[in-house]
N, C-alpha and C positions, 0 to 999 in steps of 0.2 A: 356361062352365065353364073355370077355368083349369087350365092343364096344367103340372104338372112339367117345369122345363126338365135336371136334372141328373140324371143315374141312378150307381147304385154298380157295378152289373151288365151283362152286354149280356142278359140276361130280362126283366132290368124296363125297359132301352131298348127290346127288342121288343114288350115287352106295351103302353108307351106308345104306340110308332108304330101298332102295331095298332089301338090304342083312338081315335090321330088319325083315320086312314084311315076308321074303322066312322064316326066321327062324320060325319066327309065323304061318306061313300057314303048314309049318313042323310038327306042334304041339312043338317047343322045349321052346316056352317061351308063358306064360300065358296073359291072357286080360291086368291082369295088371299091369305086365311088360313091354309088347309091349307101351300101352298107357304113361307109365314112360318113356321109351328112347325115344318114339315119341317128349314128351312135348319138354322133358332136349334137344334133339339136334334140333329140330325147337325154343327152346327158345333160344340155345346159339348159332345158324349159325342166327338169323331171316334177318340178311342183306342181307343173298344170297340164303335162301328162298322164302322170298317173294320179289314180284317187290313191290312199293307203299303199299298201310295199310294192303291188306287181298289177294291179287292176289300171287298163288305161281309163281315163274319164268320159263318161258318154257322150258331153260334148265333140269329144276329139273323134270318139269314133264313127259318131253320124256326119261326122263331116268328111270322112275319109271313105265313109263306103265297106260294106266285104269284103271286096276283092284287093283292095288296097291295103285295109287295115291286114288281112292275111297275109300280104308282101310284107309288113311290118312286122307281126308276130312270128316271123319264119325267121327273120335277120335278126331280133332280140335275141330268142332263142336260139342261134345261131353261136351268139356272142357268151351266152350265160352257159353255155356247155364247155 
């Protein structure tokens, strides 16, 4: 399934990450895959990602959840090491 890499909103950038993560948790896409769409749509939305240099936006995060948004925060920081 291919994923949208651009969004207009940060709802429909939340509703995408959500919908990568569920896939992931599904087992239907591997570590490092997940971690590739992760990078590619947090590098090409980062304006309505994050607020300021490293804060993601509260929109993005209530629409993603704890549990999910911490699958995200593990693979940034994965990356920024």
């Amino acid at each position: 399934m291919e994923t949208r890499k651009y969004y207009i909103n940060q709802d429909d950038l939340g509703q995408a990450l959500r919908e990568v993560i569920e896939r992931y948790v599904a087992g239907n896409i591997s570590n490092k895959e997940i971690e590739k769409l992760i990078y590619e749509i947090v590098d090409l939305n980062s304006e309505k990602f994050f607020v300021g240099e490293k804060t993601i936006a509260v929109r993005v995060e209530r629409k993603l959840g704890k549990k999910r948004l911490s699958i995200i925060k593990k693979i940034l920081e994965k990356r920024d090491k």
